[in-house]
DRENLOLO-240631 format. One record per residue (C-alpha): x, y, z; residue number from 1. Coordinates in steps of 0.5 Angstrom, whole numbers, plus 500, padded with zeros to 3 digits. Each point is the difference from the previous one (the first is absolute). Layout:
! DRENLOLO-240631
{pt {X,Y,Z},NUM}
...
//
This chain:
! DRENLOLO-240631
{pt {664,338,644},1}
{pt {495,501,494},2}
{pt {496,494,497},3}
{pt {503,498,494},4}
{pt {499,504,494},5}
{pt {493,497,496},6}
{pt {502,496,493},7}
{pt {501,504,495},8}
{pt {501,499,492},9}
{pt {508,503,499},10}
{pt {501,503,494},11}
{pt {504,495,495},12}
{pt {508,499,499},13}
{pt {505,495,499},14}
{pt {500,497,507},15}
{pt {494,499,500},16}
{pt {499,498,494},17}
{pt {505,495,503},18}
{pt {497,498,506},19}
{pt {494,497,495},20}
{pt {504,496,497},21}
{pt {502,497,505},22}
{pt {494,499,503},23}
{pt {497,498,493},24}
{pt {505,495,500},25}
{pt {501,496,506},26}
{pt {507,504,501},27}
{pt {498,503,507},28}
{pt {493,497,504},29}
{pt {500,507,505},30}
{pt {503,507,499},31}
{pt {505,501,505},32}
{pt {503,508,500},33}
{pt {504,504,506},34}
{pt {501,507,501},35}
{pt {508,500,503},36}
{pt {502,506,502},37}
{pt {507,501,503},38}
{pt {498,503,507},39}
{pt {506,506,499},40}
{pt {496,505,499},41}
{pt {492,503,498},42}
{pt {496,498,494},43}
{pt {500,504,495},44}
{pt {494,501,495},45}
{pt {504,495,495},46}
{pt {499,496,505},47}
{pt {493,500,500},48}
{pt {500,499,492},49}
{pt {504,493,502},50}
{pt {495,499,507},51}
{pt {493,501,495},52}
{pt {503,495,495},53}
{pt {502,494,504},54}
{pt {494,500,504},55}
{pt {494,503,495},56}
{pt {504,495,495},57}
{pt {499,494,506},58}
{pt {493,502,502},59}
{pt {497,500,493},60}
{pt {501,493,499},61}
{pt {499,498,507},62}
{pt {507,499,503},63}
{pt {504,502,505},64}
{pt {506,505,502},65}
{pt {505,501,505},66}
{pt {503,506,502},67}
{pt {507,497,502},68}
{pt {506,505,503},69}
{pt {507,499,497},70}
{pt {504,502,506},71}
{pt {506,497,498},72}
{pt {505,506,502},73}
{pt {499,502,508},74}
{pt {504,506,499},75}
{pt {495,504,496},76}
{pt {493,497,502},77}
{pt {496,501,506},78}
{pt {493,499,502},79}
{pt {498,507,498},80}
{pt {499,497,494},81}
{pt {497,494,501},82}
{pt {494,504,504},83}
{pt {500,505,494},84}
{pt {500,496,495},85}
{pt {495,495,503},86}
{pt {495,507,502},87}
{pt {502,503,492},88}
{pt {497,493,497},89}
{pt {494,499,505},90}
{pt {498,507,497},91}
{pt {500,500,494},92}
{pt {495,494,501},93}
{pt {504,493,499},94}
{pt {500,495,506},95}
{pt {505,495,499},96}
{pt {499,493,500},97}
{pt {508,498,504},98}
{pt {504,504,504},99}
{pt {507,498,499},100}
{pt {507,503,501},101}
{pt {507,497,496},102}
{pt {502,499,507},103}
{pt {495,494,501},104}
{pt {504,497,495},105}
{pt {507,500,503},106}
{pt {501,494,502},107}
{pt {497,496,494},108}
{pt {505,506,496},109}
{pt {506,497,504},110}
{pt {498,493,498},111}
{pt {499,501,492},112}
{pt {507,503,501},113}
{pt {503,495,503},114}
{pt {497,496,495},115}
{pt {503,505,494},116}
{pt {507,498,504},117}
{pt {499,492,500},118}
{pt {499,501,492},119}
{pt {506,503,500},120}
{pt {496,507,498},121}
{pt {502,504,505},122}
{pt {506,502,503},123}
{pt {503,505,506},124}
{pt {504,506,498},125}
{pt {506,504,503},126}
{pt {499,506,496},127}
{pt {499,506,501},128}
{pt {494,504,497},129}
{pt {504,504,496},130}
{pt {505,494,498},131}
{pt {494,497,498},132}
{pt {497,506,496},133}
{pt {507,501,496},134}
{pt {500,493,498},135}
{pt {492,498,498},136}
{pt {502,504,493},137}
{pt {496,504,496},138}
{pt {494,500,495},139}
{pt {505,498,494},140}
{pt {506,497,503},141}
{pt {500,493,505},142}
{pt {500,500,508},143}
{pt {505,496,502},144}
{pt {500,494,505},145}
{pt {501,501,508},146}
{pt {507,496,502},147}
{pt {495,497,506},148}
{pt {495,498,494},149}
{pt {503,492,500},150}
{pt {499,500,507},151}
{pt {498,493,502},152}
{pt {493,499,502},153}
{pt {503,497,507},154}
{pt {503,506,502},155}
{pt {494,505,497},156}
{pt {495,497,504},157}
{pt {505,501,506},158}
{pt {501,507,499},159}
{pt {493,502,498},160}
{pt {497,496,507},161}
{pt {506,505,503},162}
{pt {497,506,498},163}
{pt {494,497,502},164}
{pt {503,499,506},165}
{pt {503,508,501},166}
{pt {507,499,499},167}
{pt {500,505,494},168}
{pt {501,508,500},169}
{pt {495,503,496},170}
{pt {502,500,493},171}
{pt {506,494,501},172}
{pt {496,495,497},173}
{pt {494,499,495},174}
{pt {498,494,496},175}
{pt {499,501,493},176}
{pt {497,496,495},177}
{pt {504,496,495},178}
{pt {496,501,494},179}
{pt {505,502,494},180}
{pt {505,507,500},181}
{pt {500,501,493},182}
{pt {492,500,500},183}
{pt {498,506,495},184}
{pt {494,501,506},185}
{pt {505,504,505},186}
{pt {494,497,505},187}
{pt {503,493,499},188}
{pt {507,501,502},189}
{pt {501,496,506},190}
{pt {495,506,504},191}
{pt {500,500,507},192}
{pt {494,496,504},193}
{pt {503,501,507},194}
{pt {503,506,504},195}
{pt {503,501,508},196}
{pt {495,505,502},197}
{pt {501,501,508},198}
{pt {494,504,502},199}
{pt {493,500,502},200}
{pt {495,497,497},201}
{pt {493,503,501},202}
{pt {496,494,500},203}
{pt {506,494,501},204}
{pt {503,504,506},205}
{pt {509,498,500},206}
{pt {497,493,499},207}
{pt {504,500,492},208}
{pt {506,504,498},209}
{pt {500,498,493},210}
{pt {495,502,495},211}
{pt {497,498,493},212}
{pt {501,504,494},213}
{pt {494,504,497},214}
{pt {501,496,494},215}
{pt {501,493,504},216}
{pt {494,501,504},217}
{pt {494,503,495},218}
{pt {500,493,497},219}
{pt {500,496,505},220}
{pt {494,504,504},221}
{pt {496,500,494},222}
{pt {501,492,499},223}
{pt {500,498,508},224}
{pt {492,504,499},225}
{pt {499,497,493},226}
{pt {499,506,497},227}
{pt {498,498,492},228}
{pt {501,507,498},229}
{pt {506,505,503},230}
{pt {499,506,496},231}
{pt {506,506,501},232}
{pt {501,506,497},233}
{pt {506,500,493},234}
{pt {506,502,504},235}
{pt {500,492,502},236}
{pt {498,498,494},237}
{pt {508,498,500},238}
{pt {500,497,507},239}
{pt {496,494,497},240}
{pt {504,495,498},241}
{pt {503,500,507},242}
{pt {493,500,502},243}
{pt {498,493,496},244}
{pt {508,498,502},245}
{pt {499,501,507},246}
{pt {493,496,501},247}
{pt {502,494,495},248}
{pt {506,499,504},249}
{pt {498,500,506},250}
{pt {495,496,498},251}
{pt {494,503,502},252}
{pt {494,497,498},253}
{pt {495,505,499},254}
{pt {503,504,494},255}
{pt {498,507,499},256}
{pt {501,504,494},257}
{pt {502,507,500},258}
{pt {496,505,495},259}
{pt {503,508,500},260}
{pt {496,506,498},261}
{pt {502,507,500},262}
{pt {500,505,505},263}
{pt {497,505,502},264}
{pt {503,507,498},265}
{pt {496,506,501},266}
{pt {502,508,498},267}
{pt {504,505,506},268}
{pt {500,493,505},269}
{pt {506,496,502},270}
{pt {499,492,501},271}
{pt {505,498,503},272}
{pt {499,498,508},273}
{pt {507,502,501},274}
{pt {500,507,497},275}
{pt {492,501,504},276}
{pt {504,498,507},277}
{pt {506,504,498},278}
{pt {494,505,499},279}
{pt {498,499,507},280}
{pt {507,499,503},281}
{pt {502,507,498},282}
{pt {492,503,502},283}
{pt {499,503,494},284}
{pt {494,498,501},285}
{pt {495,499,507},286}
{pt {502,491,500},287}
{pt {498,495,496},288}
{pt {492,502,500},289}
{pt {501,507,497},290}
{pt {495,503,495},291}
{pt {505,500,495},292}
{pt {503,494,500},293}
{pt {497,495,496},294}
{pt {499,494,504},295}
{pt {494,497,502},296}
{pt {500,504,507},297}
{pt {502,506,497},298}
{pt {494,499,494},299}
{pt {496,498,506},300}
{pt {501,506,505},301}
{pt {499,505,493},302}
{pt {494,497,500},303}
{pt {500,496,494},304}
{pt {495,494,500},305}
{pt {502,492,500},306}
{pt {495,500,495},307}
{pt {503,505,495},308}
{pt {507,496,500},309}
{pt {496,494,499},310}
{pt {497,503,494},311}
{pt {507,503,498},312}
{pt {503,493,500},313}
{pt {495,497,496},314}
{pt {500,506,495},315}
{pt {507,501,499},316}
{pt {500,491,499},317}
{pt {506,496,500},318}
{pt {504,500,494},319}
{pt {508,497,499},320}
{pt {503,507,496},321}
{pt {503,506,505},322}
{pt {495,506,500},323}
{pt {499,506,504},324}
{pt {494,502,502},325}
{pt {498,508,501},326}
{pt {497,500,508},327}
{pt {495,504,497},328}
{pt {496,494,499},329}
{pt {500,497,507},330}
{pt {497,508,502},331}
{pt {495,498,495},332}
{pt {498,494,504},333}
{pt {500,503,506},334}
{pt {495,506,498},335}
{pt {495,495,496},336}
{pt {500,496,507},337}
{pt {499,507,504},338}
{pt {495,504,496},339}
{pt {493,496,502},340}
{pt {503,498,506},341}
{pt {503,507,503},342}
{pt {496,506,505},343}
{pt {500,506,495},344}
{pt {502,505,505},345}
{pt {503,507,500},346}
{pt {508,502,502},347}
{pt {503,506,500},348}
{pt {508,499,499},349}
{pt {502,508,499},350}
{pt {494,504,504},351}
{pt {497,507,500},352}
{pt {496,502,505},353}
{pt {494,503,496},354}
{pt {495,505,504},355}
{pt {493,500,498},356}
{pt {498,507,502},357}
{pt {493,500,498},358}
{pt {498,492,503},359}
{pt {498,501,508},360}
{pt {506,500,505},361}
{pt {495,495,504},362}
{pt {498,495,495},363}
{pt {502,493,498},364}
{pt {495,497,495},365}
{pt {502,492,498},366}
{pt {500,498,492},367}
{pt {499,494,497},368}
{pt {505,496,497},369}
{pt {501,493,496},370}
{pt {505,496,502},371}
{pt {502,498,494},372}
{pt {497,503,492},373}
{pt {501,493,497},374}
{pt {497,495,505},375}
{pt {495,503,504},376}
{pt {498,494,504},377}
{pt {505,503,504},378}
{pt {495,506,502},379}
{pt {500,507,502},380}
{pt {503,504,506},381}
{pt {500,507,503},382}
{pt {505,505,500},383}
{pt {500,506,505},384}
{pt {501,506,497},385}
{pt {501,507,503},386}
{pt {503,507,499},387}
{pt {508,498,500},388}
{pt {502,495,494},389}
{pt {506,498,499},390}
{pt {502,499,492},391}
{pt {506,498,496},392}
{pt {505,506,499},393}
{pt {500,499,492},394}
{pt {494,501,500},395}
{pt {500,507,501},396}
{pt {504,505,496},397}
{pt {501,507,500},398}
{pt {502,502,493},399}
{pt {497,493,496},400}
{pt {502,497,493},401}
{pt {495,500,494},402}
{pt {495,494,502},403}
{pt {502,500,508},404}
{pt {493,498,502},405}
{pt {501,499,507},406}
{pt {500,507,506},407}
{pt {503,506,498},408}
{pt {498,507,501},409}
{pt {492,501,498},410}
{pt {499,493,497},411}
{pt {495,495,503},412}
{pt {501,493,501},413}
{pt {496,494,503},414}
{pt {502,497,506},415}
{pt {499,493,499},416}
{pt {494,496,502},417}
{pt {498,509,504},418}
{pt {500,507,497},419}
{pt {502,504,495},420}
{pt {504,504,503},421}
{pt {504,507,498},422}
{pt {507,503,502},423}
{pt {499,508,501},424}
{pt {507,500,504},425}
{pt {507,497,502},426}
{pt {505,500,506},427}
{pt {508,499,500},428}
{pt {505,499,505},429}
{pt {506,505,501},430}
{pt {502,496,494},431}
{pt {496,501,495},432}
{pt {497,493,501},433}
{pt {492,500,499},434}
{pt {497,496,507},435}
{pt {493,502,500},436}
{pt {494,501,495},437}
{pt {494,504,501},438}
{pt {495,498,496},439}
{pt {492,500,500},440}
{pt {495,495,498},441}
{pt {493,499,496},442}
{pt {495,496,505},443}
{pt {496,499,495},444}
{pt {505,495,496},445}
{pt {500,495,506},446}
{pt {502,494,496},447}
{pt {495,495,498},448}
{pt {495,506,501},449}
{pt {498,500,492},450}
{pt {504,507,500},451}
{pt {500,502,492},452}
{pt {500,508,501},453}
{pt {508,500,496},454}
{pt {506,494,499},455}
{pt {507,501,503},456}
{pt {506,495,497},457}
{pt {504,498,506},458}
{pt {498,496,506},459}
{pt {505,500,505},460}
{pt {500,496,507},461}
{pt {501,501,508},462}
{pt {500,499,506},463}
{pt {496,504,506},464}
{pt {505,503,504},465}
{pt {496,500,506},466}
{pt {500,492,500},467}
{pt {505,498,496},468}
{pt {505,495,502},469}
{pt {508,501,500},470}
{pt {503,495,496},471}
{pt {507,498,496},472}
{pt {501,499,493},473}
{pt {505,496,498},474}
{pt {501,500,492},475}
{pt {505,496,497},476}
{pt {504,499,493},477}
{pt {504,495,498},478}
{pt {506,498,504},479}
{pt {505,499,494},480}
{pt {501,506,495},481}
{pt {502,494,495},482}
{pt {501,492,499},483}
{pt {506,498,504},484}
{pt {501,492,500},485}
{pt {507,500,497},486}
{pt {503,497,506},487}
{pt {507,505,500},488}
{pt {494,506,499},489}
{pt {501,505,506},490}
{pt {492,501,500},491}
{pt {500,503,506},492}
{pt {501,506,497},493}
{pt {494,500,496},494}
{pt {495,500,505},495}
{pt {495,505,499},496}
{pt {501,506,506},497}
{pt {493,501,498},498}
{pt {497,494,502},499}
{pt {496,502,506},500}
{pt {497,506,502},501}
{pt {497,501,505},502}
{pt {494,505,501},503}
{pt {496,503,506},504}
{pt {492,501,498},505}
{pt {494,498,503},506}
{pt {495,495,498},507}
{pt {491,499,502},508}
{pt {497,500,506},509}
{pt {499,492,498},510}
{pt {507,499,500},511}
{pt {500,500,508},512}
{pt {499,493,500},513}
{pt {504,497,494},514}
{pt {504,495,502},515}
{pt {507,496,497},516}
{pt {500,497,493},517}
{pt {493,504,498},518}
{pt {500,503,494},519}
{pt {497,506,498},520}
{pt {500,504,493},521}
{pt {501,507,501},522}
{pt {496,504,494},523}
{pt {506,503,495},524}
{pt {506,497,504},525}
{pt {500,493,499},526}
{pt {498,493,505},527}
{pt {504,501,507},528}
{pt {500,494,505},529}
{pt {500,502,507},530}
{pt {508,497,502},531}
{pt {501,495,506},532}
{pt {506,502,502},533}
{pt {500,508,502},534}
{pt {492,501,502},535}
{pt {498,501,507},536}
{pt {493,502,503},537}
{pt {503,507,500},538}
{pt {504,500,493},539}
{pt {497,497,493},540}
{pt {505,499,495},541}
{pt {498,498,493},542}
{pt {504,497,495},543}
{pt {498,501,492},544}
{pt {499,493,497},545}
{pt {499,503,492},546}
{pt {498,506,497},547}
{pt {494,501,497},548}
{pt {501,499,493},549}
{pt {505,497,496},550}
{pt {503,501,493},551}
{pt {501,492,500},552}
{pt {495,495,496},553}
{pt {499,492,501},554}
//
């Protein structure tokens, strides 16, 4: 695990401005936060808005953070998750204070129920779920009470200790809390808090066979912690009278409050967990950590940086009003972390042999090159080149526009960091398809030779072909053609067929060694980072992080 991110000074907002306060005032003696994440699925980068929150907002002010797993539904939930959640916050720099589960928790839940019950604040129902359903009414119209609400304390105890016990199918008996059916908030008609769920819990085992709701359990987590600061997205901004009811009633000492931000929602990218598992259930994609998903070990294997989401999240701020916010500014970041930080290299996607006919056919002389223009502590090295190069196949032209200043018959350009060099003639394939350049070059325009004799406008890479290293490029798009979070949206159907395209070309000499997750600048194509998941010692895959450039301002 990482160590702890040093303390920074977060940008204002409202909940920290509430956090002063209560520090000013007494209110609150230590800050307490908690990152609680429901282990049915990976993390997405609106996870990562939330995980800088809590814990950079706890560490500037010298408190703690829990990273607590809500695994109140066996069903959906696996230790894939937890693992991956647990990788996903440690890379991205956080270490957590407490390592908690909702299943720690189950038995003082049983008995904070069982104290609701006593209270005559809770009672077991026969109701099925859609009989529940049809009966809670509606946004304009009043519920209407369950025949088994005036059951007596006695016999809800009773049922409620049997379905404990296994003696119910799962969804034959719920408990509910008794609150008020005619509550202008839908969230305070007798929700249920318990549910039969025969199944395997992955950190209990078969020891329970009934489970607390989410909204049942999320309050009592937080004050069993002594969490002085639950900070949640606005979807549950309704949930909390509930949330404060459940902590008062079942008389919890430490008592939490529950402040909600807007979530994060960025151009062509879905949020929702259940939509990106639908995504990889159907394998339109390659699993959770593919390139173009937008979780944190998706972003992680395209190449993106932990200290460029950091620096998104603070960028883009906490604020309480709904916006969306263009993914062209989390490109930004991860270019502004790249650019003194990445090997500036040569790649060639689309090759074209070019011969040199005038170079010696034996010869291999090694050029200097910096490493990177802008940070020049990151030194010079050497480059063989030789008679055969490989260059882009659009930086040659037969019949060129006006101000084509690249390759095309009878026109010189400067091989970057080499020669001049000057196409004299062109090959095709029995299809029309030009597949080699013969061209002849200026040994007296060696570059950095001080060569002033005539200027030429394009300056184009390559690779020597005697040396070069095969490679795959992988270039992506965005996945989603359009936002698509209205649930009844069919937003499969507007995944871009151009999302991923994949290329064969060759890379320097350097490359041999590169390793998974180094990253590199390819001149004119963009940042590409070397993919863990498909490099071999025989194959090296690259998968491009960010173009070069961006029409996007900060």
């Amino acid at each position: 695990m990482e160590t702890k991110s040093t303390t920074i000074n977060t940008p204002s907002n409202f909940i920290k401005n509430i956090v002063n306060e209560d520090l000013k005032s007494g209110k609150v003696s230590q800050v307490i936060t908690r990152f609680p994440p429901e282990p049915n699925g990976y993390l997405h980068i609106g996870h990562a808005k939330s995980i800088c929150l809590n814990f950079e907002l706890a560490d500037e002010f010298k408190g703690l953070t829990n990273l607590r797993f809500d695994d109140t539904n066996p069903v959906k939930e696996d230790t894939e998750y937890v693992e991956s959640i647990k990788a996903d916050v440690a890379w991205l720099g956080f270490q957590w204070d407490g390592l908690f589960f909702a299943s720690d928790y189950f038995e003082e839940m049983y008995n904070r129920a069982l104290v609701l019950i006593r209270k005559g604040l809770a009672y077991v129902d026969n109701q099925t779920a859609d009989e529940i359903r049809e009966t809670r009414g509606t946004l304009t119209q009043p519920g209407t009470n369950s025949p088994y609400r005036e059951r007596s304390i006695e016999e809800n105890l009773d049922l409620f200790e049997r379905m404990r016990a296994g003696e119910f199918k799962d969804g034959e008996r719920v408990l509910r809390a008794k609150i008020d059916m005619s509550s202008p908030n839908i969230n305070l008609r007798d929700p249920i808090i318990y549910r039969v769920v025969h199944a395997h819990h992955h950190n209990t085992g078969d020891a329970w066979c009934i489970y607390p709701m989410y909204a049942f359990a999320h309050p009592l987590e937080d004050a069993i912690e002594g969490v002085t600061h639950s900070i949640c997205t606005l979807e549950f901004e309704d949930q909390r009278p509930f949330y404060d009811w459940v902590v008062r009633e079942c008389e919890m000492p430490n008592v939490p409050r529950q402040y909600e931000f807007a979530r994060l929602n960025l151009t062509n990218t879905v949020m929702s967990k259940r939509k990106l598992k639908q995504l990889v259930d159907e394998k339109a994609v390659d699993g959770w950590d593919d390139p173009r998903m937008p979780t944190i070990s998706g972003l992680r294997r395209r190449g993106f940086t932990a200290e460029a989401i950091r620096n998104f999240a603070r960028e883009i701020g906490v604020a309480r009003s709904y916006s969306v916010v263009d993914a062209k500014m989390l490109d930004h970041f991860i270019r502004e972390d790249l650019k003194l930080k990445a090997l500036r290299t040569m790649g060639v996607l689309n090759p074209l042999k070019v011969v040199i006919t005038n170079y010696p056919e034996d010869q291999v002389e090694m050029l200097d090159m910096e490493n990177n223009a802008e940070n020049p502590e990151m030194g010079n090295r050497q480059i063989p080149f030789s008679r055969e190069i490989y260059i882009e196949q659009d930086d040659f032209m037969e019949n060129p526009p006006n101000k084509y200043f690249r390759l095309f018959p009878g026109n010189e350009v400067r091989l970057k960091n080499a020669y001049f060099i000057k196409c004299n003639d062109f090959i095709k394939d029995e299809n029309g398809k030009v597949v080699e350049l013969h061209c002849t070059y200026d040994v007296e325009t060696k570059s950095g030779s001080g060569f002033t004799g005539r200027k030429v406008k394009g300056t184009i890479h390559w690779v020597d072909a005697k040396s070069a290293v095969p490679a795959e490029f992988r270039l992506y798009e965005p996945l989603i053609l359009d936002n698509q979070e209205d649930e009844d949206a069919s937003f499969l159907e507007n995944l871009n067929p151009n999302s991923l395209q994949i290329i064969q070309g060759f890379v320097e000499d350097n490359m041999k060694q590169a390793q998974p997750h180094d990253k590199f600048q390819f001149f004119r194509h963009g940042y590409f980072n070397v993919d863990p998941k498909h490099t071999t010692s025989d194959k090296l895959v690259f998968n491009l992080i960010v173009s070069l450039k961006s029409s996007f301002e900060i």
